[in-house]
TORTORDREN-685574 format. One line per 8 residues: number of its first residue (from 1); their letters; for each residue x, y, z of N, C-alpha, C. Coordinates in Angstrom, 2 decimals. Layout:
<recs>
NUM	A	X/Y/Z/X/Y/Z/X/Y/Z  ...
</recs>
This chain:
<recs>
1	XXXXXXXX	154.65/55.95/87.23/154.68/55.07/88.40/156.11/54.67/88.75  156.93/54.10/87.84/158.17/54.00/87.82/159.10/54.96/88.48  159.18/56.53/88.26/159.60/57.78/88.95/159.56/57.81/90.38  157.88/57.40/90.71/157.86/57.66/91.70/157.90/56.45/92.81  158.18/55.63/92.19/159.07/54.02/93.27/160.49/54.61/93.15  161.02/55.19/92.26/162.74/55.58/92.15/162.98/56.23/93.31  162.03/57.44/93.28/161.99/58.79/94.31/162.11/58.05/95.13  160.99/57.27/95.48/160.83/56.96/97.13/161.98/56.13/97.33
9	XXXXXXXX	162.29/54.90/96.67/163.70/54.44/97.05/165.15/55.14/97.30  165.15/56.31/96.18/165.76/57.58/96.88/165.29/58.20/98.36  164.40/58.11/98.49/164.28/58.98/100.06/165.07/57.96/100.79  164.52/56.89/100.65/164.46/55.66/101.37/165.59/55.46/102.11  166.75/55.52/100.43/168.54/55.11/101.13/169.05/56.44/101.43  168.70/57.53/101.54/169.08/58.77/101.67/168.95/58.66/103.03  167.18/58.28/104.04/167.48/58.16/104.98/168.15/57.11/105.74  168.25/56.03/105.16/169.26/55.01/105.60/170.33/55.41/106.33
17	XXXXXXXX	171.48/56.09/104.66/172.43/56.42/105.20/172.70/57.20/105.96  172.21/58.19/106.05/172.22/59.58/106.76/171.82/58.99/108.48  171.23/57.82/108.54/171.00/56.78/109.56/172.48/56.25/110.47  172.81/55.89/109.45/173.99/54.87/108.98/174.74/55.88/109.80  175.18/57.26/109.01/176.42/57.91/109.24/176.53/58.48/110.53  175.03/58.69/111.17/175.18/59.15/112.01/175.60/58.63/113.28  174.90/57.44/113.29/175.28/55.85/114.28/176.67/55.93/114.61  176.95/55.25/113.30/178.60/55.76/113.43/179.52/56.30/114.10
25	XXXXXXXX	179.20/57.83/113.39/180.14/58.89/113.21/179.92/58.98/115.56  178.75/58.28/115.64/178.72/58.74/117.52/179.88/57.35/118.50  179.88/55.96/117.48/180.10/54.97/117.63/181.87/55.35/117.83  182.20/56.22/116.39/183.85/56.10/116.38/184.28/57.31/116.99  183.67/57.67/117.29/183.50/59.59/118.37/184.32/58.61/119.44  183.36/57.48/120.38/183.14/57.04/121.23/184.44/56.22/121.58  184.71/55.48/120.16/185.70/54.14/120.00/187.25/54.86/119.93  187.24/56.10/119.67/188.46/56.89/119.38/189.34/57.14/120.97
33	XXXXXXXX	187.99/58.07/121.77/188.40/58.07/122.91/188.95/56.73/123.72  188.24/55.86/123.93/188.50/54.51/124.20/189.66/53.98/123.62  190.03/53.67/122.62/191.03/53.57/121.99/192.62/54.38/122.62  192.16/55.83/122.41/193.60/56.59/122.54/193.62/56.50/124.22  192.17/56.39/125.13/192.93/56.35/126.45/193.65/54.89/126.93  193.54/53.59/126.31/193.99/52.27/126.46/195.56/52.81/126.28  195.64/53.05/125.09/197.56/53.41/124.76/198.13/54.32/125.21  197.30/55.35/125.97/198.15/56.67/126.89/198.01/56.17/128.81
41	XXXXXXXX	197.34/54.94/128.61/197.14/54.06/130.09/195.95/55.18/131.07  194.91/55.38/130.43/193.84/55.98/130.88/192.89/55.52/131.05  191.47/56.01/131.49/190.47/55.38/131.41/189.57/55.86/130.42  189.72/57.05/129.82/188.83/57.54/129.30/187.53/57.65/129.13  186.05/58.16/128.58/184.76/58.39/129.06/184.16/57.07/130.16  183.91/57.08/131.34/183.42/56.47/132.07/181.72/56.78/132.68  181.84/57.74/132.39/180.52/58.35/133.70/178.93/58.18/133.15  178.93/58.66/131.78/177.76/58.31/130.84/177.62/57.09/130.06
49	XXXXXXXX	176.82/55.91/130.88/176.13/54.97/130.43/177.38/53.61/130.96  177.36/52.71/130.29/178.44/51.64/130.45/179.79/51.49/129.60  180.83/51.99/130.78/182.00/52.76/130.09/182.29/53.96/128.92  181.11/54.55/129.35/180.93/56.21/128.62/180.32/55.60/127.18  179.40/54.62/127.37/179.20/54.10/125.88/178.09/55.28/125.50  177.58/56.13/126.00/176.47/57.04/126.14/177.00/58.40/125.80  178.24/58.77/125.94/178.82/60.00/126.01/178.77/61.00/124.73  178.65/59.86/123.70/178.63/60.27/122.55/177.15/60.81/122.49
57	XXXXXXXX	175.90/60.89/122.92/174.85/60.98/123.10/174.75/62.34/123.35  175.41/61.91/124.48/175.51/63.84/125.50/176.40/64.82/124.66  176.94/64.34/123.85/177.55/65.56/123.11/176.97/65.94/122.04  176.13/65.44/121.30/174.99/65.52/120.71/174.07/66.68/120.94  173.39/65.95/122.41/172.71/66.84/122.71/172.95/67.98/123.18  174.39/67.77/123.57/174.74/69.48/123.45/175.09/70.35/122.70  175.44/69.86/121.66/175.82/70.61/120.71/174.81/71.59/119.72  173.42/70.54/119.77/171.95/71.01/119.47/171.57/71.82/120.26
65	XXXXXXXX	171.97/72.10/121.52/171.30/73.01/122.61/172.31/74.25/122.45  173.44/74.12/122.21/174.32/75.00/122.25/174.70/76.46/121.10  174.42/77.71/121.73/174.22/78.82/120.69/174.92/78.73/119.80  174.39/79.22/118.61/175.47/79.06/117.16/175.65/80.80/117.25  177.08/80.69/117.25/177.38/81.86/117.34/178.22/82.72/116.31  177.88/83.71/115.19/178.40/84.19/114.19/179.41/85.47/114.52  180.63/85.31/114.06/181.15/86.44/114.25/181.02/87.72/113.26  181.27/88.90/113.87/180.18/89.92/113.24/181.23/89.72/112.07
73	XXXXXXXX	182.09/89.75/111.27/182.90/90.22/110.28/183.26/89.23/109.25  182.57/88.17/109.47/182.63/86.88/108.42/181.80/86.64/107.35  182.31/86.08/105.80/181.22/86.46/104.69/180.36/85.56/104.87  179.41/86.16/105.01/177.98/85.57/106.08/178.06/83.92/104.81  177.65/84.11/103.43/177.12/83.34/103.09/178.23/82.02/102.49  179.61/82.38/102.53/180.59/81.61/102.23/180.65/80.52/103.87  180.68/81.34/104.61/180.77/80.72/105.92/179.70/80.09/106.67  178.52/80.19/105.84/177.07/79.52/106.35/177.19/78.27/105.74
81	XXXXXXXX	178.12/78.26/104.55/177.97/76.95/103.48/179.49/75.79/103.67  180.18/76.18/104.15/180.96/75.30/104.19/181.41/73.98/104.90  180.23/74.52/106.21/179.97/73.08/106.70/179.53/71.98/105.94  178.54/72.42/104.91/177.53/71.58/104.23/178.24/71.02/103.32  179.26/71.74/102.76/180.21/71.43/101.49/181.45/70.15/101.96  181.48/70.18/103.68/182.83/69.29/104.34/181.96/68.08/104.08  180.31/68.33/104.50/179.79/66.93/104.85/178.91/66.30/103.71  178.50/66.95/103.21/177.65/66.65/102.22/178.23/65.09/100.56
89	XXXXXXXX	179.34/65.65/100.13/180.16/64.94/99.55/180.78/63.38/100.28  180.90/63.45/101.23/181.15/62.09/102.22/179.61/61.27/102.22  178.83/61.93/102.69/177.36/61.06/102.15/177.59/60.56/100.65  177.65/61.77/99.64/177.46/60.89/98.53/178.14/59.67/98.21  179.69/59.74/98.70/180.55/58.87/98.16/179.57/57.78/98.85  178.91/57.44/99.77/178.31/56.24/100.13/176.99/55.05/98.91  177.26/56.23/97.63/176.10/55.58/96.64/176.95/54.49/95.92  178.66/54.33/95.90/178.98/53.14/95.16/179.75/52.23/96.09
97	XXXXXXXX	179.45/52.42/97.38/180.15/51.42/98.52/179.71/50.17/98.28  179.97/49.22/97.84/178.99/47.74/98.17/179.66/46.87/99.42  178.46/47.08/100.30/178.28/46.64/101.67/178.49/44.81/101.45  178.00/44.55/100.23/177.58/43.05/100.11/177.36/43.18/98.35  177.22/41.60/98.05/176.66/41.04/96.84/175.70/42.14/95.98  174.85/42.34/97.07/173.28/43.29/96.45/173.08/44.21/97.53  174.25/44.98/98.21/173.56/45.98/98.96/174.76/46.95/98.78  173.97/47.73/97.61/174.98/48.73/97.12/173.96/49.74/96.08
105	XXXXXXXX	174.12/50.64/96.61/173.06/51.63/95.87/172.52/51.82/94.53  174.21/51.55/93.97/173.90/52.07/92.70/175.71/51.51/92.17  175.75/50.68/91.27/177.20/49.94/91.00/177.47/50.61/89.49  177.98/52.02/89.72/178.38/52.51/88.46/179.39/52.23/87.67  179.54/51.98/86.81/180.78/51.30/86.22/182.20/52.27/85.86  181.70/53.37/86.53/183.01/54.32/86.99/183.13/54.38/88.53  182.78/53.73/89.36/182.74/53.57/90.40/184.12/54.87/90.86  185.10/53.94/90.82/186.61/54.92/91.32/186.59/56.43/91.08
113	XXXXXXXX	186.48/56.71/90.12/186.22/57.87/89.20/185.07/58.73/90.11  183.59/58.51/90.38/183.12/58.97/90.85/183.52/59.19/92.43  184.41/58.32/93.21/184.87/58.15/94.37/186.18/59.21/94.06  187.18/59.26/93.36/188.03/60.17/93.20/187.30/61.55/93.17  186.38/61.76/92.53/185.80/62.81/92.05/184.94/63.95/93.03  184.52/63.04/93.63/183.46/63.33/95.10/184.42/63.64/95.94  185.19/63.05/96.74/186.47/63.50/97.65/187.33/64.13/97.42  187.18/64.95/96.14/188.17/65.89/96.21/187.49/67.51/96.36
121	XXXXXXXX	186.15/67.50/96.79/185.08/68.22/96.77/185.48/68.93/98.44  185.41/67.67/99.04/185.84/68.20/100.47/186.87/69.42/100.81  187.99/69.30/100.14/188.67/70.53/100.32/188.11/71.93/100.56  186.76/72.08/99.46/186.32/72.92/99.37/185.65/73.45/100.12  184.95/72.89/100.93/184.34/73.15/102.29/185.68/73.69/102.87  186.25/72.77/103.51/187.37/73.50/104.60/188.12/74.65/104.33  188.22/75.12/103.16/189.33/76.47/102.81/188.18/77.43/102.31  186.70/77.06/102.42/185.47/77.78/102.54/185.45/78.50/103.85
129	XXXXXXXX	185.66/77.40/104.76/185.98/77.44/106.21/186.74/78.50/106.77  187.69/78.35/106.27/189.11/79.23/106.60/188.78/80.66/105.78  188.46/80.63/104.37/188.44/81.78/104.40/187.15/82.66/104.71  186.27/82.39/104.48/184.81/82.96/105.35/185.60/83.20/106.58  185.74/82.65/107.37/185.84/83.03/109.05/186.40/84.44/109.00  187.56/84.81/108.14/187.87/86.23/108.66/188.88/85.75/109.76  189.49/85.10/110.19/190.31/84.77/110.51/191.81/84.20/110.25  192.58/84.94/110.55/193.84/84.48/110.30/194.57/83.18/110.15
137	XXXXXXXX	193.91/82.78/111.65/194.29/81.85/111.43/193.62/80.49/111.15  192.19/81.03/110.95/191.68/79.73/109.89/191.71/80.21/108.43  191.97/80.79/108.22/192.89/81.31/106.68/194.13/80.11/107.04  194.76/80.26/107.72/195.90/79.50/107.74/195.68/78.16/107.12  194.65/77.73/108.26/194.57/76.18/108.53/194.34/75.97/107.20  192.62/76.64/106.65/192.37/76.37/105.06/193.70/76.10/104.37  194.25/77.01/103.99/195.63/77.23/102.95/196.08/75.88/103.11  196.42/76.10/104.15/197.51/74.38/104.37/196.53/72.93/104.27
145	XXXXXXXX	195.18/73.12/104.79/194.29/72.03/104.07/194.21/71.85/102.10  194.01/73.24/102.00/194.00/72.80/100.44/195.37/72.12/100.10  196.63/73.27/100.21/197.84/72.24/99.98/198.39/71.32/100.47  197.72/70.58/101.20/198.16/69.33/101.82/197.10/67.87/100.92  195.48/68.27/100.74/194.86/67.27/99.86/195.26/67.67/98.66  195.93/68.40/98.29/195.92/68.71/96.85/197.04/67.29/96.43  198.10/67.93/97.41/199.29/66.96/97.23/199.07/65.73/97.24  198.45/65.13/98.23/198.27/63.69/98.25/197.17/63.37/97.58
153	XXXXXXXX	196.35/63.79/96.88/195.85/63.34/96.21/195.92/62.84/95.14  197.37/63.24/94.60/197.94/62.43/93.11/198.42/61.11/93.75  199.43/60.46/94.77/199.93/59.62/94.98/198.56/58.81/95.16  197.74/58.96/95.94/196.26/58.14/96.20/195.34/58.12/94.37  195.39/58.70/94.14/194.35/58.26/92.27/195.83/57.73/91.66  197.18/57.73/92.19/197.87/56.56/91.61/198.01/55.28/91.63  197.34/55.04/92.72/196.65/53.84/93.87/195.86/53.27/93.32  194.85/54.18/93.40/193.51/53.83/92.84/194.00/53.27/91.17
161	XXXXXXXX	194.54/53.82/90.69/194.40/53.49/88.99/195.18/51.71/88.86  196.18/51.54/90.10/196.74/50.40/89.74/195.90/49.01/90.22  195.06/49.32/91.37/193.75/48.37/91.36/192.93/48.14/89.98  192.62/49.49/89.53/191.55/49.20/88.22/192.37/48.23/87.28  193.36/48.69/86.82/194.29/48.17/86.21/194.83/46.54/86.24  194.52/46.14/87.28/194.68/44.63/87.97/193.19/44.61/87.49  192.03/45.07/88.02/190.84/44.44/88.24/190.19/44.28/86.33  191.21/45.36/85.65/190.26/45.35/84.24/188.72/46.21/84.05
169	XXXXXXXX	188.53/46.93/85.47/187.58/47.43/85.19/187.51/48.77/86.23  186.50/50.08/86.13/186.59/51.01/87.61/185.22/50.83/88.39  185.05/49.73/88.29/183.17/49.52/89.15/183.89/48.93/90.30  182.82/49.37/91.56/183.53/48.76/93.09/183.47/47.66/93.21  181.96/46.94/92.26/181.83/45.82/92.56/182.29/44.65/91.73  182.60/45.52/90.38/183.78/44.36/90.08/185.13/43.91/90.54  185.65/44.96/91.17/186.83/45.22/91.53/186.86/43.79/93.07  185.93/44.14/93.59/185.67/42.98/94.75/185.94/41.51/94.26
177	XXXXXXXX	184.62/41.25/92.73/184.53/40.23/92.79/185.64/39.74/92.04  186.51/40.51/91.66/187.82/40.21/90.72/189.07/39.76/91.71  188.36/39.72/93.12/188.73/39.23/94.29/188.62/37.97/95.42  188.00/37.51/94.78/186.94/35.58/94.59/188.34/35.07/95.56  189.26/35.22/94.62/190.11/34.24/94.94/191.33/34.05/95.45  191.64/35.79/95.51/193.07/36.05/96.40/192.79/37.77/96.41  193.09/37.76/97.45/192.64/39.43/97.84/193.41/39.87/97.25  193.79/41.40/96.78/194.91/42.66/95.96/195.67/42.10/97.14
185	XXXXXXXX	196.10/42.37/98.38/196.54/43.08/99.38/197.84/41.78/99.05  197.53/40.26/99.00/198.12/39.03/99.29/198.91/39.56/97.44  199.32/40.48/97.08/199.92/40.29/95.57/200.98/41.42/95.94  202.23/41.40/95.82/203.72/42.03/95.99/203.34/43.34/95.37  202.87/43.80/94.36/202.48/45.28/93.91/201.70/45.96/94.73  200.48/45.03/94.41/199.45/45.46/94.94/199.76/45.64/96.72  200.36/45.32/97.69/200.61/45.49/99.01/201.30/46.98/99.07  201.93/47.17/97.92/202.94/48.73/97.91/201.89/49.65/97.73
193	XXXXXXXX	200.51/49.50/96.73/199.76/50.22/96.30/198.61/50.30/97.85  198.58/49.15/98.25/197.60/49.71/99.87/198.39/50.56/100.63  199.65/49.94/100.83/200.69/51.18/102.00/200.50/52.45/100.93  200.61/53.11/99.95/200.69/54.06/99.40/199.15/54.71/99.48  198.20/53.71/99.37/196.61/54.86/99.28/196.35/55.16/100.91  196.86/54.08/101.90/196.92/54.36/103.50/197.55/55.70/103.72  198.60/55.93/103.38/199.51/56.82/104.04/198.85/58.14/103.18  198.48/58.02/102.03/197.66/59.51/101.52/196.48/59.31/101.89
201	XXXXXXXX	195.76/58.48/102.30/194.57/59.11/102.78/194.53/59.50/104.44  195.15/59.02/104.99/195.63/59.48/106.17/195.94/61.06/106.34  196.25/61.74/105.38/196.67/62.85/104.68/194.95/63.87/104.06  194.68/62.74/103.70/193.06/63.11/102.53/192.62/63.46/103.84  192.23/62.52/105.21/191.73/63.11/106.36/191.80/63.77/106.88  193.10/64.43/106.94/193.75/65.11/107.88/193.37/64.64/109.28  194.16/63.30/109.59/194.95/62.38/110.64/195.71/62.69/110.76  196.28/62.85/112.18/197.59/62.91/112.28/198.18/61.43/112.19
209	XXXXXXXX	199.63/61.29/111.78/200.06/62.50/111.99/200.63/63.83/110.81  199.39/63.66/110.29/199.49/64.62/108.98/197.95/65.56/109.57  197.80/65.90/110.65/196.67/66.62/111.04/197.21/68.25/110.92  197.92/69.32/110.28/198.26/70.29/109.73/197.17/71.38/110.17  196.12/71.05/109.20/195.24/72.34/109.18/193.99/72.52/110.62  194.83/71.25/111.23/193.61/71.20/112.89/195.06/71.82/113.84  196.51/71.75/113.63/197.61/71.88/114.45/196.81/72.61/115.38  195.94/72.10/116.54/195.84/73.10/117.62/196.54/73.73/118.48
217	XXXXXXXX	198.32/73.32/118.80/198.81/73.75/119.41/199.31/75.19/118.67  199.21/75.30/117.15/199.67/76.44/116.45/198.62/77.25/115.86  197.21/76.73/115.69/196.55/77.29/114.92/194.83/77.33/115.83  194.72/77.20/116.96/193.48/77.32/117.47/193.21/76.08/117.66  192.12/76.14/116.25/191.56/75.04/116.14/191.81/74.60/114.42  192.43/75.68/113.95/192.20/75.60/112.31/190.97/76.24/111.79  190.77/75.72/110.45/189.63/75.82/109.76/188.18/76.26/110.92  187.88/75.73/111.69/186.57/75.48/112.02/186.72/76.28/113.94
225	XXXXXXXX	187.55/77.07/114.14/187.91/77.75/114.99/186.72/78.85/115.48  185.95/79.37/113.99/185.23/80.30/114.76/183.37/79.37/114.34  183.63/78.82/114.76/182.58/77.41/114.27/181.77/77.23/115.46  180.52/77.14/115.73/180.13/76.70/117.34/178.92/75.90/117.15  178.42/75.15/117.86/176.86/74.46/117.97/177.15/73.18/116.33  176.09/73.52/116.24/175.73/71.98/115.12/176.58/72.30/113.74  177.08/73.59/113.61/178.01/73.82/112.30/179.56/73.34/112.75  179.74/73.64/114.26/181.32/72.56/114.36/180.90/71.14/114.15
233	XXXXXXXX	179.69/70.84/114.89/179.39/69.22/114.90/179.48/69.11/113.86  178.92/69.54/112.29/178.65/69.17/111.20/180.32/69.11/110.69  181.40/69.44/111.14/182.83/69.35/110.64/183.46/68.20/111.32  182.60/67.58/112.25/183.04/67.08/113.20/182.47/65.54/112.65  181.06/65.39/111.57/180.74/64.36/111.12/181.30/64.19/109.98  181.39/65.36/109.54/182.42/65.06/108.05/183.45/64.44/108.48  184.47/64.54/109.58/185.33/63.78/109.55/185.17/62.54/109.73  184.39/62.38/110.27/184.46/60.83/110.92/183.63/59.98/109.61
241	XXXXXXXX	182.95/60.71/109.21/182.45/60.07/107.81/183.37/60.33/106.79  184.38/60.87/106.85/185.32/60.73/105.93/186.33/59.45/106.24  186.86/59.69/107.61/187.19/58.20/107.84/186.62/56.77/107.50  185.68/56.94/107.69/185.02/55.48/107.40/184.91/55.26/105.88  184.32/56.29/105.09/184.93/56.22/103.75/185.85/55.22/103.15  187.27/56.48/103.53/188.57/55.79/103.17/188.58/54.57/103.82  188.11/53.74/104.80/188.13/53.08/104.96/187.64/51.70/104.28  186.46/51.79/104.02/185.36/51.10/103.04/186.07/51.26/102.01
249	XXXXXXXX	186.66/52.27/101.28/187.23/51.97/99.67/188.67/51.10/99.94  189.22/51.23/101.33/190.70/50.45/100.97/190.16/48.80/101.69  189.21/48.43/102.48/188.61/47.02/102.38/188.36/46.80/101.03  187.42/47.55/100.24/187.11/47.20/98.77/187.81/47.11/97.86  189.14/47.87/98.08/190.17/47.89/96.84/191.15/46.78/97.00  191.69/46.57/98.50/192.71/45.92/98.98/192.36/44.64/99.51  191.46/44.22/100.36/191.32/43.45/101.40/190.11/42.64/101.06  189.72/42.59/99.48/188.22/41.53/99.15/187.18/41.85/99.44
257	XXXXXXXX	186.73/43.32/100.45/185.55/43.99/100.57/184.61/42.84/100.92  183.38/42.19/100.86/182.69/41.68/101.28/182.80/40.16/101.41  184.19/39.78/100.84/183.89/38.38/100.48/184.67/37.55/102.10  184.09/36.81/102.65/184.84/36.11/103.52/183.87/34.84/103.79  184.46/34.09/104.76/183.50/33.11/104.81/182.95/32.44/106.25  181.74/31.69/105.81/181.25/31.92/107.45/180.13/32.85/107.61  180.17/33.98/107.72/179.67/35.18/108.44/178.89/35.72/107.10  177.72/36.23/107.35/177.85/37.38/105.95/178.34/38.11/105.48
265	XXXXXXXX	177.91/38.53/103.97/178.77/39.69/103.50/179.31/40.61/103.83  178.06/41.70/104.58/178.55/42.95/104.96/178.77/42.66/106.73  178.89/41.71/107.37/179.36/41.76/108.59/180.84/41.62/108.70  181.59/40.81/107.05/182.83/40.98/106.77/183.22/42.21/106.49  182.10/42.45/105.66/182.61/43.83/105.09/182.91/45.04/106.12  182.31/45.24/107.16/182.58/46.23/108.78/183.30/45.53/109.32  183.71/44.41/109.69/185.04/43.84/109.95/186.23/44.30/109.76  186.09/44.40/108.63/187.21/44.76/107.42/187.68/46.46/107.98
273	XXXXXXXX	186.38/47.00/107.23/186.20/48.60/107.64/186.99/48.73/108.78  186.20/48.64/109.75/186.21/49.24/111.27/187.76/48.37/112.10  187.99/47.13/111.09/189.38/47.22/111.59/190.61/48.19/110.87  190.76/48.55/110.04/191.40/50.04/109.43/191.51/51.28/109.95  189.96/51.40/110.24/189.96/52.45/111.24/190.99/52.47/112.47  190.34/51.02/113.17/191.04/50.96/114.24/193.00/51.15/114.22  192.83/51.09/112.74/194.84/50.85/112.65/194.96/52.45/112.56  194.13/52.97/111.87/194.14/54.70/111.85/194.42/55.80/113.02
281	XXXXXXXX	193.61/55.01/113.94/193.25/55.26/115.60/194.75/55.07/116.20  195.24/54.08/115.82/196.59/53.61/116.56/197.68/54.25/115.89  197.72/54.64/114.51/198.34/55.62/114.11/198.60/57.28/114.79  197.51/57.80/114.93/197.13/59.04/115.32/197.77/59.10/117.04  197.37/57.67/117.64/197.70/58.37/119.35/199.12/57.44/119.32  199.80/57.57/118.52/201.17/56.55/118.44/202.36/58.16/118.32  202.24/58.29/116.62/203.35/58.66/116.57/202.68/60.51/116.58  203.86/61.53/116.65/203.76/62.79/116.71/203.33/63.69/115.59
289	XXXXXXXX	203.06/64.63/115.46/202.75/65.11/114.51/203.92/65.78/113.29  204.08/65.75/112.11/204.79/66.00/111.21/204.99/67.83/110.96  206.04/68.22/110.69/206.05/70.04/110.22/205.53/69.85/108.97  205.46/71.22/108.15/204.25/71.40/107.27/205.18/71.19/106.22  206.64/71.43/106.05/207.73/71.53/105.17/208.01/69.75/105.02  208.14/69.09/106.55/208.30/67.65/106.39/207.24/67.08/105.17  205.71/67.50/105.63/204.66/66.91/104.75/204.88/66.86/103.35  205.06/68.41/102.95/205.01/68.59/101.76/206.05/67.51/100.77
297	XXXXXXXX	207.19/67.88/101.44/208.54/67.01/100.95/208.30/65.32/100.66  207.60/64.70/101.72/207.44/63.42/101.87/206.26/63.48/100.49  205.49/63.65/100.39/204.31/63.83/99.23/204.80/63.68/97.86  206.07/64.75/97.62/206.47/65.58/96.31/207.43/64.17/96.04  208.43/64.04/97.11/209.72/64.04/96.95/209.80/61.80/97.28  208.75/61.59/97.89/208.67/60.08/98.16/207.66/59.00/97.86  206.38/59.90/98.00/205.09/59.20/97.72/204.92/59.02/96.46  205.12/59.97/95.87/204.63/60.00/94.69/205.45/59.13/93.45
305	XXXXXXXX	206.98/59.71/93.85/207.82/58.79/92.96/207.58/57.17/93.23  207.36/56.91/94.34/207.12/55.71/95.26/205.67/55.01/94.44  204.50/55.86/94.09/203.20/55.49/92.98/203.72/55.39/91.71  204.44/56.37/91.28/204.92/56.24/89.99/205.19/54.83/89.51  206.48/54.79/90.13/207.45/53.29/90.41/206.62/52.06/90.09  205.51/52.26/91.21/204.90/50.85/91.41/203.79/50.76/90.35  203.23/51.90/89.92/202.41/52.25/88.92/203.00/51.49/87.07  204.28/51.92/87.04/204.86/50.93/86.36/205.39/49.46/86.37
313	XXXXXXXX	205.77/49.16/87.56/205.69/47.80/87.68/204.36/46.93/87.89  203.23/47.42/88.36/201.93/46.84/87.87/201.85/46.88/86.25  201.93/47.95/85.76/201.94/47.72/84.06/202.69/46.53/83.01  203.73/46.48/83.98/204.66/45.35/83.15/203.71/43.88/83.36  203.79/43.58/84.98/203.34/42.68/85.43/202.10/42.69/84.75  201.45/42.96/84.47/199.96/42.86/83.33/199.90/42.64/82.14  201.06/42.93/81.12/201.92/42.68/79.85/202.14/42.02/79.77  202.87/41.05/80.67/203.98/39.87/80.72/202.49/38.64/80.10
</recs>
């Protein structure tokens, strides 16, 4: 009897989220455009619904209506799977998010660990992407996606380790409540360690302006170039559910995650979120995009020594 209340509560938040992500992923589709046409002095989606609040709808439905089209010379079954592999892993990371107090799936006491662990999965999809297609130049894009998360992904789990390290523990939800009383973000280390997991996950997304393996002016489209109908859409939710992600872990790591006052938990807690995003958004239609030689260099040669650094001065500061 027990099994089968588990199961069903498994279906249950499975369809939740998959609820959840999808809402969303149409919400910041929507909020992006809006966003980048305010700062380029545009109007952007107007025509569907009230101020194109609908638009996101219609692309939906077109994308479901729209032929999926295989090119004859691609390894059928590497390239059938890599959509699933971009998006699939971004759902999971949603099992140790805590939205609130008690609305959190499952509060593993490796929380980080499993969040490090899961997002580095994504790569694999996209250079699945690139190389299935049979294309050059989503061969390209892949290549430079793998070596671009590869890189930033040490400076970001250097991030991550100096939160645990403050918090005494790697569960999300201790890490919050080890936050009662002064957020990470308000502590001189800890502020170096948010600018440092921001600027690599900005990178983990591939945002510009570290967007590399999408460079459409050099590379098509990248990765997902010979992609059409609900298998681009499906690269197209991975991202945006990857955004929100990184987002939710740097409210939770940095910014007290659910705790505020007044309002409820998790209405702080999307507060929090969806204002990050929004700084992400203003990032992307602000500054230009970076060369692939700049990236690498900044990663190797700044970020990282830059985690190191601070990685040891959290250590002392914890000694003392």
């Amino acid at each position: 009897m027990v099994t089968i209340l588990t199961f069903i509560f498994m279906l249950a938040m499975g369809a939740l989220i998959l609820g959840f992500i999808a809402v969303s992923a149409m919400f910041l589709i929507w909020w992006e455009r809006k966003v980048s046409a305010h700062i380029q002095s545009r109007l952007g989606p107007m025509r569907v619904g009230w101020h194109g609040a609908l638009q996101s709808v219609a692309d939906v439905l077109k994308l479901l209506l729209k032929e999926d089209i295989r090119p004859a010379e691609v390894d059928i079954l590497v390239w059938w799977l890599a959509p699933f592999f971009a998006v699939v892993p971004s759902v999971m990371a949603f099992v140790v998010i805590p939205f609130g107090g008690n609305l959190i799936i499952k509060d593993l006491n490796v929380g980080i660990l499993y969040i490090a662990s899961i997002s580095s999965v994504c790569v694999i999809g996209i250079f699945m992407a690139g190389w299935g297609s049979n294309n050059k130049y989503s061969l390209l894009g892949g290549m430079r996606s793998a070596a671009q998360m590869i890189s930033y992904e040490l400076p970001l789990i250097l991030s991550l380790i100096m939160v645990a390290m403050r918090a005494g523990s790697l569960s999300m939800q201790r890490i919050v409540e080890s936050q009662a009383g002064c957020w990470n973000i308000l502590h001189p280390d800890m502020a170096v360690a948010c600018i440092i997991y921001l600027i690599a996950a900005t990178a983990e997304v591939n945002r510009a302006p570290f967007d590399i393996p999408e460079a459409e002016s050099e590379l098509v489209a990248g990765f997902h170039t010979e992609y059409s109908g609900m298998k681009f859409a499906m690269f197209f939710l991975g991202e945006y559910t990857n955004l929100f992600i990184v987002a939710a872990i740097a409210a939770t790591l940095f910014f007290g995650g659910w705790h505020g006052p007044f309002l409820p938990p998790v209405v702080w807690f999307l507060i929090k979120t969806y204002g990050l995003i929004f700084v992400w958004m203003w990032v992307r239609w602000t500054f230009p995009r970076v060369r692939v030689d700049q990236l690498m260099e900044f990663a190797w040669k700044i970020l990282t020594p830059a985690a190191l650094v601070n990685l040891a001065i959290v250590g002392w500061i914890l000694l003392k």
